[in-house]
C-alpha positions as CSV (number, residue, x, y, z in Angstrom):
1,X,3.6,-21.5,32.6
2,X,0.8,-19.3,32.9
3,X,-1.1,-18.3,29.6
4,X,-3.0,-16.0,28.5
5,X,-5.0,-15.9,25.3
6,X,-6.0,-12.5,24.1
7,X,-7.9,-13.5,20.9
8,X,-11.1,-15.7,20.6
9,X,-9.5,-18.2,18.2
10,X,-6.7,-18.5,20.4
11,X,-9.1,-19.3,23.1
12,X,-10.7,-22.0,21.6
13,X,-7.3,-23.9,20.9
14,X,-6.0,-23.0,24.4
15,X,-8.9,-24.2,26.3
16,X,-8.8,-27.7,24.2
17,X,-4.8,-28.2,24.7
18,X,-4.0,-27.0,28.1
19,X,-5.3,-27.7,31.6
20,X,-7.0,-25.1,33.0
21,X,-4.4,-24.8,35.9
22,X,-1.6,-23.1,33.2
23,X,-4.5,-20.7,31.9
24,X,-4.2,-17.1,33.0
25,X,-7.5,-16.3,31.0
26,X,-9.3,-15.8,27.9
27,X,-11.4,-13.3,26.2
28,X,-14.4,-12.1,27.3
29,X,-15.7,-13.5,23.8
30,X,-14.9,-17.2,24.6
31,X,-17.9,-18.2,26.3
32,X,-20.5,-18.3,23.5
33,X,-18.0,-20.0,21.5
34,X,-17.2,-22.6,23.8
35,X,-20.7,-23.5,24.9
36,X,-21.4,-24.3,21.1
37,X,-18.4,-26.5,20.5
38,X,-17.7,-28.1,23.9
39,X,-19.9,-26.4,26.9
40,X,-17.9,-25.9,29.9
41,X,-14.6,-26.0,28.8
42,X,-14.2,-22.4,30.2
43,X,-16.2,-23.2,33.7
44,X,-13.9,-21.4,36.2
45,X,-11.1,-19.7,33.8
46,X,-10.5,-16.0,34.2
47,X,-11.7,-13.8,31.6
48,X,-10.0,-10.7,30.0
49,X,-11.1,-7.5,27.7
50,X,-8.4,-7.5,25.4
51,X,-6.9,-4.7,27.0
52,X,-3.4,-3.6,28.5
53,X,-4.6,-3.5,32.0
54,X,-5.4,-7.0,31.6
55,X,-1.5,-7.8,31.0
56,X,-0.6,-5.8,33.3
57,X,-2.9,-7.4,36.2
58,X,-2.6,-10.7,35.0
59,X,1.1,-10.9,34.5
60,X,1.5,-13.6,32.3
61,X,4.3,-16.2,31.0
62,X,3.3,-16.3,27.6
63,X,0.7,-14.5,25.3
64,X,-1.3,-16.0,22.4
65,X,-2.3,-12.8,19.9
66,X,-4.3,-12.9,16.9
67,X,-2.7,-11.3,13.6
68,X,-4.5,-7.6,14.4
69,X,-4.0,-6.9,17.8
70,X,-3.3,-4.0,18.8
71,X,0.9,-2.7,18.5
72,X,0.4,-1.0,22.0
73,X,-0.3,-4.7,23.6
74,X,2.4,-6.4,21.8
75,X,5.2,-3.4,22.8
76,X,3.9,-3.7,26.7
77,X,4.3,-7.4,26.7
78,X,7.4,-7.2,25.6
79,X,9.0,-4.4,27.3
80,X,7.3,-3.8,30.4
81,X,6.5,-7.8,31.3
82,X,9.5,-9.6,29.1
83,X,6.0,-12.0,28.4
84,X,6.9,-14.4,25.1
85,X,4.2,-13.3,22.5
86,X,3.0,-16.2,20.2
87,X,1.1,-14.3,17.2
88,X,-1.2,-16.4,15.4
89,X,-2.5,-15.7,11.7
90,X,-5.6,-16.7,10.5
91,X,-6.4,-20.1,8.8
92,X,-7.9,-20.4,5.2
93,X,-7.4,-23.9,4.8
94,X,-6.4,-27.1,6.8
95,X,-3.2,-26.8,6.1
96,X,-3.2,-23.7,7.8
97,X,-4.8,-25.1,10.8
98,X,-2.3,-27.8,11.3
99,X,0.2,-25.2,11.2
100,X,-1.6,-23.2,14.2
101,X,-2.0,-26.6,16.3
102,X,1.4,-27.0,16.0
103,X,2.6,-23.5,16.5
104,X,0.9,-23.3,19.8
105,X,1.2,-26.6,20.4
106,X,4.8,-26.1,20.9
107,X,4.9,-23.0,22.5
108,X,3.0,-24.1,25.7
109,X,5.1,-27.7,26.1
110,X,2.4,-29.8,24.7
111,X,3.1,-30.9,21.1
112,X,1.7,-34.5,22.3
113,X,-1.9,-33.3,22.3
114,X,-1.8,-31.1,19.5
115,X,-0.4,-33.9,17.3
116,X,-3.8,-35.7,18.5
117,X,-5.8,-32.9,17.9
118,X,-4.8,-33.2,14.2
119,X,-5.2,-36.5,14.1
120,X,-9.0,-36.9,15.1
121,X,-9.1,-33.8,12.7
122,X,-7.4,-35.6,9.5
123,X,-9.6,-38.8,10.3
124,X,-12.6,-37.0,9.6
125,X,-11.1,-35.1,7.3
126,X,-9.8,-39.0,5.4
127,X,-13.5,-40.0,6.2
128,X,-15.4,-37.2,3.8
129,X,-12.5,-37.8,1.1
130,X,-13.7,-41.7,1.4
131,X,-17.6,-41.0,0.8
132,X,-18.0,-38.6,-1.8
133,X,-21.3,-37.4,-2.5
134,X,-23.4,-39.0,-5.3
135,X,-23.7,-36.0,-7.3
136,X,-21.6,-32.6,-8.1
137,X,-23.4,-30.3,-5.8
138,X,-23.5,-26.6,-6.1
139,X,-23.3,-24.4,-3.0
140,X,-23.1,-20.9,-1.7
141,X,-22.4,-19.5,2.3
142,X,-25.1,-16.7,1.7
143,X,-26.9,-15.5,5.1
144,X,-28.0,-12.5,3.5
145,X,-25.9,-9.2,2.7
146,X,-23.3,-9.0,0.0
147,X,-20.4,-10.6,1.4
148,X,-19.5,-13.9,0.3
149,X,-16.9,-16.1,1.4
150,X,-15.0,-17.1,-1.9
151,X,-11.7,-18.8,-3.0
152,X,-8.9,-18.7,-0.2
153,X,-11.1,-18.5,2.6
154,X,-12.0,-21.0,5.3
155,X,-14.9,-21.7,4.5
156,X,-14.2,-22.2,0.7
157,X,-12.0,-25.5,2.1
158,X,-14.7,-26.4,4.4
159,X,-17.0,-26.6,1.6
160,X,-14.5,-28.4,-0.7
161,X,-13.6,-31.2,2.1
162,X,-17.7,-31.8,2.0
163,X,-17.5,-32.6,-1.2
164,X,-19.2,-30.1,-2.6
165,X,-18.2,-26.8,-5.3
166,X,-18.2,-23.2,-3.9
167,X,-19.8,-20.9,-6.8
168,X,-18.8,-17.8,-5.2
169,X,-14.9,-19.1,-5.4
170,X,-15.3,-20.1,-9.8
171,X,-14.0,-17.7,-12.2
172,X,-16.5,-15.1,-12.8
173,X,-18.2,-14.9,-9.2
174,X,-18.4,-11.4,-8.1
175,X,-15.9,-10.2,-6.8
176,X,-17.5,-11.8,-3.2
177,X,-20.7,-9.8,-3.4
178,X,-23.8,-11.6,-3.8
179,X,-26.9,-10.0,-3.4
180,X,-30.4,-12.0,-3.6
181,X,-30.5,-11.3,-7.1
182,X,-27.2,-12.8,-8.0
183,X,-28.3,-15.6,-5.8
184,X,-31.3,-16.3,-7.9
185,X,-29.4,-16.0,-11.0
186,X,-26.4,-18.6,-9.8
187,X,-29.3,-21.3,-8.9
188,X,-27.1,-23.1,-6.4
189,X,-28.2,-26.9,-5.4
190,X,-28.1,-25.9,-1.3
191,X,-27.4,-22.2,0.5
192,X,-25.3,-22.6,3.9
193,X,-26.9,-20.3,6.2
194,X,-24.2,-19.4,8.5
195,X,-24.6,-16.5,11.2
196,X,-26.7,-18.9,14.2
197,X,-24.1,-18.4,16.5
198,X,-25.2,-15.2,17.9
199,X,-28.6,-15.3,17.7
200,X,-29.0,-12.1,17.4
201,X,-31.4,-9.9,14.7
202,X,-29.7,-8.5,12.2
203,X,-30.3,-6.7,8.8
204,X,-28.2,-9.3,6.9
205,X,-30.6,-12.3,8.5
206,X,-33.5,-10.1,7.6
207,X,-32.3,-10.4,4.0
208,X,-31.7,-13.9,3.9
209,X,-35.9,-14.3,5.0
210,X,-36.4,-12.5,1.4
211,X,-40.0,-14.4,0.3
212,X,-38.0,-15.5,-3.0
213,X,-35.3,-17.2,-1.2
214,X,-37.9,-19.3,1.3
215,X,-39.6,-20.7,-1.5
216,X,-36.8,-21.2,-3.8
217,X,-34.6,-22.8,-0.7
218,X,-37.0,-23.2,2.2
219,X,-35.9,-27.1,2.3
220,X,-32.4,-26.5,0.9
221,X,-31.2,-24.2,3.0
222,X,-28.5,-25.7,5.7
223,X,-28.1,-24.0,8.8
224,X,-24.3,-24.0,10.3
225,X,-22.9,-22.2,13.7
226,X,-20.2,-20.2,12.0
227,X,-17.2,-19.9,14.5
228,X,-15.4,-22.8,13.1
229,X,-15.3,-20.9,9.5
230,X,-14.0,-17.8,11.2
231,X,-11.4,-19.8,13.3
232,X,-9.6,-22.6,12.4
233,X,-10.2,-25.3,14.7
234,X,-10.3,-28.9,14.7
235,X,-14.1,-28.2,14.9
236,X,-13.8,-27.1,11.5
237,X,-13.3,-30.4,9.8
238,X,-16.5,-31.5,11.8
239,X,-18.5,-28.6,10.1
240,X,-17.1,-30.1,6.7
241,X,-18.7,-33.3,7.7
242,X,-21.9,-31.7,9.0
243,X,-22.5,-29.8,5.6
244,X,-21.6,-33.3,3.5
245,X,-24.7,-35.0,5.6
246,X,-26.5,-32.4,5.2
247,X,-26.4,-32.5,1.1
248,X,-26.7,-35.9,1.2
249,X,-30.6,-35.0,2.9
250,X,-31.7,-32.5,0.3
251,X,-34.3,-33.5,-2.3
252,X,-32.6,-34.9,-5.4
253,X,-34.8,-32.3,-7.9
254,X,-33.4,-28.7,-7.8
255,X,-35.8,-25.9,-6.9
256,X,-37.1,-24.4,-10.2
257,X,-37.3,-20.4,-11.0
């Protein structure tokens, strides 16, 4: 079976559950990815644009699709090539990831590995449940701007498998908008700083150098590559654990306003 992954999540599960022989290519968006969480797993596999050309050229035995690709791949796929389509939505919790493992575990013949995959992840996962932290903590996933990630998302259950309380998912956060104001005024115990994936400058980064926020959380602040909150990986049970070490560093007295 030759596969072909046409979204960056689905890359990142492809690329850990099937030999690089049965893998037509990935996205041009894998590489970055994959060189954070397990460098070289993509040495020598093909790389694709997303586009219809790609299916076309490629002719593959089975597509993996994120929930929003576009209607005009999924119609040529299925028409033109008679190429299986495995569409895959996007995980807000563990559960959820399971689910995916399995889902695409199946469809490519190798339900053995996924079920391992999930393992290793559920043993970490049985690990943080095992050593809770000594103290409620408080925490937001600020990086600047006004997006927050709140209740149902990813990274809400990442945080919650650390151990530790997402303000931004309690009643009365708001509404997932967070400016450095609000952030001030909710006087978390640690900020996760996600974003450090790309490196790149942005606006949003600029914001989260505000002078207030270095001296209130210069030494609280937890830097975290953010690709396994935006995909839901086995990786992201490792991120869990990452955070929970993390607050179990930070200075036992809470910055003061």
């Amino acid at each position: 079976m030759h596969i072909m992954s046409m979204n960056l999540c689905t890359d990142l599960l492809l690329l850990q559950m099937a030999p690089k022989s049965r893998i037509a290519s990935v996205t041009f968006l894998a590489h970055d990815a994959v060189n954070d969480l397990f460098p070289g797993a993509d040495a020598g596999v093909a790389v694709n644009l997303g586009m219809s050309e790609d299916i076309i050229k490629e002719k593959p035995d089975l597509i993996l699709l994120g929930d929003y690709s576009p209607p005009e791949i999924r119609k040529l796929a299925a028409k033109a090539l008679h190429a299986p389509l495995i569409q895959v939505k996007p995980a807000e919790n563990f559960n959820d990831i399971r689910a995916t493992i399995r889902q695409i575990g199946v469809a490519i013949g190798e339900p053995a590995r996924a079920e391992a995959m999930i393992q290793r992840m559920d043993a970490t996962l049985a690990q943080l449940t095992s050593s809770p932290l000594p103290r409620p903590m408080r925490v937001v996933a600020w990086s600047g701007g006004s997006a927050v990630p709140g209740k149902g998302t990813l990274t809400d259950a990442i945080i919650g498998a650390a151990g530790a309380m997402n303000i931004a998912a309690q009643p009365g956060a708001l509404d997932g908008t967070f400016g450095v104001e609000q952030l001030i005024f909710a006087h978390p115990d640690a900020l996760l700083f996600g974003g450090q994936r790309s490196g790149q400058p942005s606006l949003h980064a600029d914001e989260g150098q505000h002078r207030l926020v270095r001296e209130l959380y210069g030494d609280r602040r937890i830097d975290y590559d953010d690709i396994a909150h935006e995909c839901g990986l086995p990786q992201s049970a490792d991120s869990a654990w990452y955070i929970h070490r993390a607050l179990l560093r930070l200075p036992t007295k809470r910055p003061s306003l």
